[in-house]
C-alpha positions, 0 to 999 in steps of 0.5 A: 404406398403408390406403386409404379408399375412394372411390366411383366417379363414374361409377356407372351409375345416376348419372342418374334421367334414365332412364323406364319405358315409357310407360303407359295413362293412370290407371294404374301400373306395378308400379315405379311404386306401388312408388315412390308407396309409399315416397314416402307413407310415407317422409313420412307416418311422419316428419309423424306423429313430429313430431306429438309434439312437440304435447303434445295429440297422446298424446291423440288416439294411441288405444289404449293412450293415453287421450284427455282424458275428462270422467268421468276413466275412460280412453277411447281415441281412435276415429281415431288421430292417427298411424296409421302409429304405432299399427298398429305398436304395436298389431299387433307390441309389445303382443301381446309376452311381458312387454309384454302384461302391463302394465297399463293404467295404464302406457300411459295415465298412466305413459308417457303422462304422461312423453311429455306431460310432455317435449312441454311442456317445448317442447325447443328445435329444429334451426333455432334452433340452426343445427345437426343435433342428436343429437335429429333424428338419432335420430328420423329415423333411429328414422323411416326403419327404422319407415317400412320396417316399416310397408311391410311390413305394408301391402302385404306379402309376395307368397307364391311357390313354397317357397324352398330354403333349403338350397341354394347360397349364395357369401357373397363375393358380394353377389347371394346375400347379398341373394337369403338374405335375400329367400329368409329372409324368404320362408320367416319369412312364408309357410313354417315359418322360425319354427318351425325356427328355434325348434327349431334354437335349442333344439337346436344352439348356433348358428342358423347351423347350421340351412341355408346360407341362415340363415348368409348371412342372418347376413352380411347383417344384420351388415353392414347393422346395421354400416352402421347404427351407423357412420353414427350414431357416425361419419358424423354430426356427433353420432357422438362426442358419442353414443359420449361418452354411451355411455361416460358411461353405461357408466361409472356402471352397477355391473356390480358390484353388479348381479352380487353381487345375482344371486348370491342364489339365492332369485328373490323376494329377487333380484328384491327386491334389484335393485330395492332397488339400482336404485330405492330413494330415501334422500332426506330427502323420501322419509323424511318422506313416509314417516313422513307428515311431508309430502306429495309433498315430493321423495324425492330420485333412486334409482340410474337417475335419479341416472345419468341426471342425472349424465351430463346434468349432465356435459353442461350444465357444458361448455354453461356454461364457452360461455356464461360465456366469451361474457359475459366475452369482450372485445368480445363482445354486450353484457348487453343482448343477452345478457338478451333472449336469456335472456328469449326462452328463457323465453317460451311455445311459442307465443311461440317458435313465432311468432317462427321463423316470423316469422324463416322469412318475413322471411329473418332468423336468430332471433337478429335476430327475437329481438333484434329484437322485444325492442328494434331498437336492440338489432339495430341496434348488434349487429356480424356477430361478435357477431351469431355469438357470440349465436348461439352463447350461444343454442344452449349456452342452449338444450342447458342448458335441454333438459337441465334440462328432461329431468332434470326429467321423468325425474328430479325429477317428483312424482309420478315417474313414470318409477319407477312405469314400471320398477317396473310392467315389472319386475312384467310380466316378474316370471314370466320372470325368476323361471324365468331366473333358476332355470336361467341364470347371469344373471351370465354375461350381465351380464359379456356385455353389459359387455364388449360396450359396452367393445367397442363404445366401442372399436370407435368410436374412432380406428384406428391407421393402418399407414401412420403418416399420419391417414387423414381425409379432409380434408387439414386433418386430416392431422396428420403425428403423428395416425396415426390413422383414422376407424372405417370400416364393417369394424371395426364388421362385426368388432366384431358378427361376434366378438360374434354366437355371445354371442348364439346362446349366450343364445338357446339357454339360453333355448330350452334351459332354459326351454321355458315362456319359449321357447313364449311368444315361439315363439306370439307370433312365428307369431301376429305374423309373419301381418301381413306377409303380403300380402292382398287389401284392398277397394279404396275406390272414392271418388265422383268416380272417373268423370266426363264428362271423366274415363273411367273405368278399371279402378282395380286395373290394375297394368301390367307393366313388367318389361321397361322398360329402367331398372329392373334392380331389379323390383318386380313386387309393386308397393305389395302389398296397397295396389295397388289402394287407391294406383291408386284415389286416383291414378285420381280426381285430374285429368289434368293432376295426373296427368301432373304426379304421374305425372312425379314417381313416375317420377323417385323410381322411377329413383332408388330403383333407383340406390339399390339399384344403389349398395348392392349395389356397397358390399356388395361392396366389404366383402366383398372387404375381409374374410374373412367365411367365417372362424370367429369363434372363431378370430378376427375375419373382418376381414383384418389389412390393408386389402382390394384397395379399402381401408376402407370408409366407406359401407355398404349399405342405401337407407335411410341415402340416405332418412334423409340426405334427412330429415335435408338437408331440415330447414329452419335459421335464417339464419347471418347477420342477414339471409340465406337460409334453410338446410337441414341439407345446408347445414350438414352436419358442423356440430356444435352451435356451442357443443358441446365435449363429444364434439366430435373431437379436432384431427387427427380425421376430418371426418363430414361430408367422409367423408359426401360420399364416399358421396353422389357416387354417388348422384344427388340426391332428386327433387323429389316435393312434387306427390305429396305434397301431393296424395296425402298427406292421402288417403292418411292417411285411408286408413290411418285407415280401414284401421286402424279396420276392424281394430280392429273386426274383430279387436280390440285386445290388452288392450281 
């Protein structure tokens, strides 16, 4: 019988109780500003995401944005209000073949408008409705692989001898897996990785033909970006509703008729006729405009909003059959209840601000506070079921109107906005189709991509268990007929693993066929990759470094502790090129703060080593259940049986344990009228209350039971609060002030 896997309890590091070696006084070990790196910009990059949510905060972004300006002429901000963000942008995706070429207009009125747009709708949050939404769960996932990135380019890759990249490499073992990818990496930042690769594209049909390492590397990408998409559409209580979407979307997309299209050989007709299909309004509204009978009157949707408004509107009607049944329901709130919570949804943002707020303080669900403020009466007479069902009626009333709210901007906004985008990238990249077209059947690679959704929806759904008996984790769902089990990190490592030579395959009629295309991407690369290289910064010495009680000391110090006994896993490039900015800012605070900042950084130091000790374990683990040295073409690399340890159901990386902590910390509404506030680990695995579409089939896996497998080997998240409030401002005008220095010295593509 198929086993899931079950992580030993008695891992090694299931303590952060272990400390370096002590240390001189202001200043940190090498594991140590490793440590305060990732606490600062774990939080710093998830505060600036949410920034978004205030519709002023597009404005102050800086360029490609504009900020408000009397004249109208468009001017950018001096001092972003999301560093973290913009370096990004600026320095890696503006500089890109096609995007580059966008014009102006796209950023600052186009996207800008949309995302001004969608902020003042004021979508509803997690702690109204009592539950981890799909919203959350992609921003702070879309939050920790940004934060990651944003390491990289702060304190970079330390240069070291040239890596051997031809040399021995066990892809059974996770050690060389991981010692491929540092070797990879190496060698992409501070060798001629790029321009082999480029060649090797050009030359060969696969890049695993240009060294051991690259085919190593491959393994260990699949198996990461597996783990990524098992734990989105499997662990989290939103999987099924995600792959729901998918598949809805999947559905109306016409592979068809985009693939009639191609066939017309002419580029200009073809790219005439795409954007015909996809774009064109036939409404009454865009007739009379057009014959100039009326002005801005709504032209209707073309084929994309019409996809888009179909699925959201699949959505709101199972959101609907909740809230009708809870009116019509014997015994349910009364109309008055009902229609205080209608009235609320329609108030303001500051209005809804204000009252989570008051809830937040006075320990109270936003139902009571809601019904509260309208009329105590209305509380008073309210029982705990009903007190459930408002909070039900609540949360399906809130997913209509974010839905009405989201179709609206993509789909019913005048001017639209959303098809000015598309046509102006459409433009941008006009040239690059034009020579793809000319010399690759593009039909071969719409056929790719469909199939590749079809698998991948496949890959998502339940597996037939050899053992004839429902392998999820809960007993409750061991139905004796299910025979069916949760997707487990595998299907996904074969799913990616038979699709992996579509890819080379693309590549190499791109690198092949098209050299002007290939050489765009081939500059873009070389020029981009630079920014992860580690380089020397100034170190800002602030002027209260030194003071009778506070001695002096050398603030760029960066003690050795490589031979401190917890720390397996060294870090001896410490925060990069950021070290000696990190030892400025934590030499000035007060002794005492040190001591208690210092108590912090040690704990998340210990941590971040479990949490490397832990993936390299699960790494191993699927390895031994699969035959990743198979050859694709002959089938999948996953043995037909379960492996010596079964499925598994937690993969490798330590950023899911970084994403599961955003996600466990976001603060929820009290479950009763009168209670404690919850976070999401409270109500992890809880879908939304009213959800029915994707919700899991009885006899269905648990995400949140699978999810707790994982989590009993990993020790708990430190508390790092101190670092955080006394380092966290600093340390954003840090990156304020590294950002504007560059800007100034190289410039910004486009302006």
């Amino acid at each position: 019988m198929a086993q899931v896997v079950v992580p030993d309890r008695t891992s090694s590091c299931a303590s952060t109780s272990r400390r370096p070696a002590p240390v001189a006084p202001g200043t940190l070990t090498s594991s140590q500003l490793h440590a305060l790196l990732d606490i600062l910009t774990h939080y710093e990059v998830y505060a600036e995401v949410e920034l978004f949510k205030d519709p002023a905060t597009i404005s102050s972004y800086g360029y490609p944005f504009k900020c408000d300006a009397a004249n109208g002429a468009p001017e950018f901000a001096a001092d972003s209000s999301a560093p973290l963000l913009a370096t990004l942008l600026q320095n890696v995706l503006l500089p890109a073949p096609g995007i580059r070429d966008l014009p102006l207009e796209f950023w600052h009125v186009r996207l800008q408008g949309l995302m001004v747009t969608l902020a003042e709708a004021d979508l509803s949050e997690s702690y109204d409705k009592g539950a981890l939404g799909s919203r959350k769960t992609l921003a702070t996932a879309a939050s920790v692989i940004h934060e990651s990135l944003s390491r990289g380019m702060l304190g970079g890759v330390p240069s070291g001898p040239k890596r051997n990249l031809s040399g021995s490499y066990d892809r059974s073992r996770a050690e060389d897996l991981e010692r491929a990818w540092e070797d990879g990496v190496h060698e992409l930042v501070h060798g001629d990785l790029i321009d082999e690769l480029f060649n090797c594209a050009t030359e060969q049909s696969s890049l695993e033909e240009h060294s051991p390492a690259i085919r190593a590397t491959v393994d260990y990408v699949i198996i990461h970006l597996a783990t990524f998409l098992h734990y989105v559409f499997v662990l989290s209580p939103e999987g099924p509703y995600l792959v729901k979407l998918v598949e809805n979307v999947h559905r109306l997309i016409p592979y068809t008729m985009i693939r009639q299209t191609l066939r017309v050989g002419n580029a200009a007709s073809m790219l005439n006729g795409m954007v015909k299909l996809l774009l064109a309004k036939m409404g009454v509204g865009a007739i009379s405009n057009w014959l100039g009978l009326t002005q801005n009157a709504d032209d209707g949707m073309n084929l994309l909003q019409r996809i888009i408004s179909l699925v959201l509107l699949w959505d709101t009607s199972e959101f609907r059959k909740t809230t009708d049944k809870i009116e019509k329901a014997k015994g349910g709130p009364p109309k008055e209840h009902l229609a205080a919570i209608k009235q609320y949804i329609d108030k303001s943002r500051i209005e809804h601000d204000r009252t989570r707020e008051s809830s937040s303080n006075s320990s109270s669900s936003v139902i009571a506070k809601i019904l509260e403020e309208s009329d105590p009466k209305l509380l008073a007479s309210l029982s705990k079921t009903q007190h459930a069902q408002c909070l039900e009626y609540f949360s399906a009333s809130l997913e209509i109107r974010d839905r009405e709210e989201i179709t609206k901007a993509l789909c019913r906004r005048n001017p639209d906005l959303f098809t000015q985008a598309i046509k102006d990238a459409v433009g941008s990249f006009e040239p690059m189709i034009r020579a793809l077209h000319e010399r690759i059947d593009l039909r071969e690679q719409i056929t790719a991509a469909e199939e590749f959704l079809t698998g991948f929806i496949s890959a998502s759904k339940p597996k037939k268990s050899a053992s004839g008996i429902s392998e999820s984790v809960v007993e409750g769902a061991k139905t004796a007929g299910a025979e069916t089990r949760a997707p487990a990190v595998e299907d996904y490592v074969n799913f990616l693993w038979k699709n992996k030579h579509t890819l080379y395959s693309w590549l190499h009629q791109i690198a092949s066929k098209c050299p002007e295309v290939r050489d765009q991407f081939h500059a873009w690369a070389n020029k981009t990759i630079k920014i992860f290289r580690q380089s020397k910064r100034a170190t800002p010495v602030p002027a209260n470094s030194s003071s009778p009680s506070e001695p002096a000391t050398d603030q760029a110090t960066v003690v050795d502790d490589s031979n401190a006994p917890f720390n397996r896993n060294q870090h001896s490039g410490a925060a990069g090129a950021l070290s000696s900015n990190l030892q400025s800012l934590f030499a000035v605070l007060p002794s005492e703060t040190r001591a208690n900042v210092l108590a912090a950084v040690d704990a998340h130091a210990a941590y971040l080593s479990c949490l490397e000790d832990v993936s390299r374990k699960r790494m191993q683990q699927i390895l031994d259940n699969i035959d990743i040295t198979g050859d694709p073409a002959k089938g999948s690399p996953a043995r037909g049986s379960p492996g010596p340890r079964g499925f598994s159901m937690c993969g490798p990386g330590i950023f899911l344990s970084r994403w599961q902590n955003l996600l466990d910390e976001t603060v929820i509404s009290p479950g009763v009228p009168k209670g404690p506030l919850r976070c999401g680990k409270d109500v992890k695995g809880s879908i939304i209350q009213a959800r029915t579409v994707g919700a899991p089939a009885k006899g269905s896996w648990d995400p949140a039971a699978l999810a707790e497998l994982g989590e009993k080997e990993i020790p708990s998240q430190p508390n790092v609060d101190i670092a955080v409030s006394v380092l966290g401002s600093p340390f954003r005008d840090l990156l304020a002030d590294l950002l504007k220095n560059q800007t100034e010295t190289d410039g910004v593509v486009g302006q």
